[in-house]
C-alpha positions, 0 to 999 in steps of 0.5 A: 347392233345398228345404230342411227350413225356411227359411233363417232358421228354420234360423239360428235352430236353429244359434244354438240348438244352439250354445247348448245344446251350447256349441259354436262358432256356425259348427260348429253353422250346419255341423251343420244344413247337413250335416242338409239335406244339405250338407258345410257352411254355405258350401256350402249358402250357395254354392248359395243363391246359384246358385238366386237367379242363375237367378231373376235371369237368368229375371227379365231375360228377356222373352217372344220374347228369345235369351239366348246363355251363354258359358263355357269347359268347366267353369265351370257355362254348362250347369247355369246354363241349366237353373237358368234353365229350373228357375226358370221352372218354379217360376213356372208356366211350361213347359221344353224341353231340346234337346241334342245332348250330354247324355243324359236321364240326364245332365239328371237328374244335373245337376237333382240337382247344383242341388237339384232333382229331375227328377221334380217337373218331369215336367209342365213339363219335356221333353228331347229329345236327338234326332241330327235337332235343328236349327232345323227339328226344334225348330220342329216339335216346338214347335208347341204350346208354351205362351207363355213357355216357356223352350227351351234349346239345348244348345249352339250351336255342334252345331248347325252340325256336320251337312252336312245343316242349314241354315247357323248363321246362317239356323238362328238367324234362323229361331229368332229369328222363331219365338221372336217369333211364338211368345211364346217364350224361347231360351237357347242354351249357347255354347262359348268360344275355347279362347285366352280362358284365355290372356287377362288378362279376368276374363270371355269377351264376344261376341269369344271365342264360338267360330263355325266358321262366320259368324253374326251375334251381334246376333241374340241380345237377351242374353248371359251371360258364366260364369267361376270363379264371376263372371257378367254379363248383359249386354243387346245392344239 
């Protein structure tokens, strides 16, 4: 998210405004946010907070690991993996967004719906929304990526859907290893169990990922769990 100036540079001018227009302090935090483009100071806050979730997630994960991010639809497990991906670039590496879902039209939207905007990540940044995506297909078309490049996959669960591919679970231990070998990042954005909003939890875990077909959830180095705004990372090993 870009801002016009610092947070507590834009602080100080409410405390300013306040001041000379003798208006309460929250209506006038709400006048500068609505200059950067937000309906209010809250919003502006709440998205804040998002930006520094992806700088603490990219900050939990080492070259080689297979992040797995769960959430039922709705609760932000896709935007949460690209502000990953947009945190890594910030840091200089590179991005490649695999979906068997969203259109790049869709992807540009949702960099506008975190604050960021696709274009000022045109180096760094790839999609590829491919019918042929599989862990084959991903292998191949990274063979050049650089160290430490974050590779999201959006989602897990399509890529056992074609008769054609390889089973899940031989798809991800082959991702696994070429991630090793490869100095790579993997998140893979996970659907959950249609039943967990019958549950009393406040977040899904490793049991509610939904998985037509066996796969072994170990294989994943981390897991992060979304729900109405709560999350948690969690490492397995």
């Amino acid at each position: 998210m870009k801002l016009s100036a610092p947070v507590y540079r834009l602080k100080r001018q409410a405390r300013l405004l306040a001041r000379q227009e003798n208006i309460p302090h929250h209506k006038a935090l709400d006048r500068i946010a609505q200059q950067e483009g937000f309906e209010s100071w809250s919003l502006l806050a709440k998205r804040l907070t998002e930006d520094q979730i992806g700088r603490q997630v990219i900050d939990q994960l080492q070259i080689g690991d297979l992040l797995l991010v769960g959430a039922r639809p709705g609760h932000g497990k896709t935007l949460l993996s690209l502000e990953v991906a947009i945190a890594a670039m910030k840091s200089g590496q590179k991005s490649v967004f695999f979906s068997l879902d969203y259109s790049l039209a869709d992807i540009a939207a949702s960099f506008t719906s975190v604050g960021a905007n696709l274009s000022d990540f045109k180096n760094s940044f790839e999609f590829d929304g491919s019918n042929d995506i599989c862990a084959p297909y991903i292998i191949e078309q990274l063979h050049s990526a650089p160290i430490g490049t974050v590779v999201v996959i959006d989602y897990l669960q399509l890529l056992d859907q074609q008769r054609q591919t390889p089973p899940l679970l031989e798809q991800i231990t082959s991702l696994r290893a070429f991630a090793r070998e490869r100095g790579l990042i993997f998140v893979f954005v996970s659907q959950i169990e249609r039943a967990f909003d019958e549950q009393a939890h406040v977040l899904p875990g490793l049991s509610d990922v939904r998985l037509p077909n066996p796969l072994d959830l170990t294989l994943f180095d981390k897991s992060c769990f979304l729900r109405d705004g709560h999350i948690e990372l969690q490492a397995h090993h």
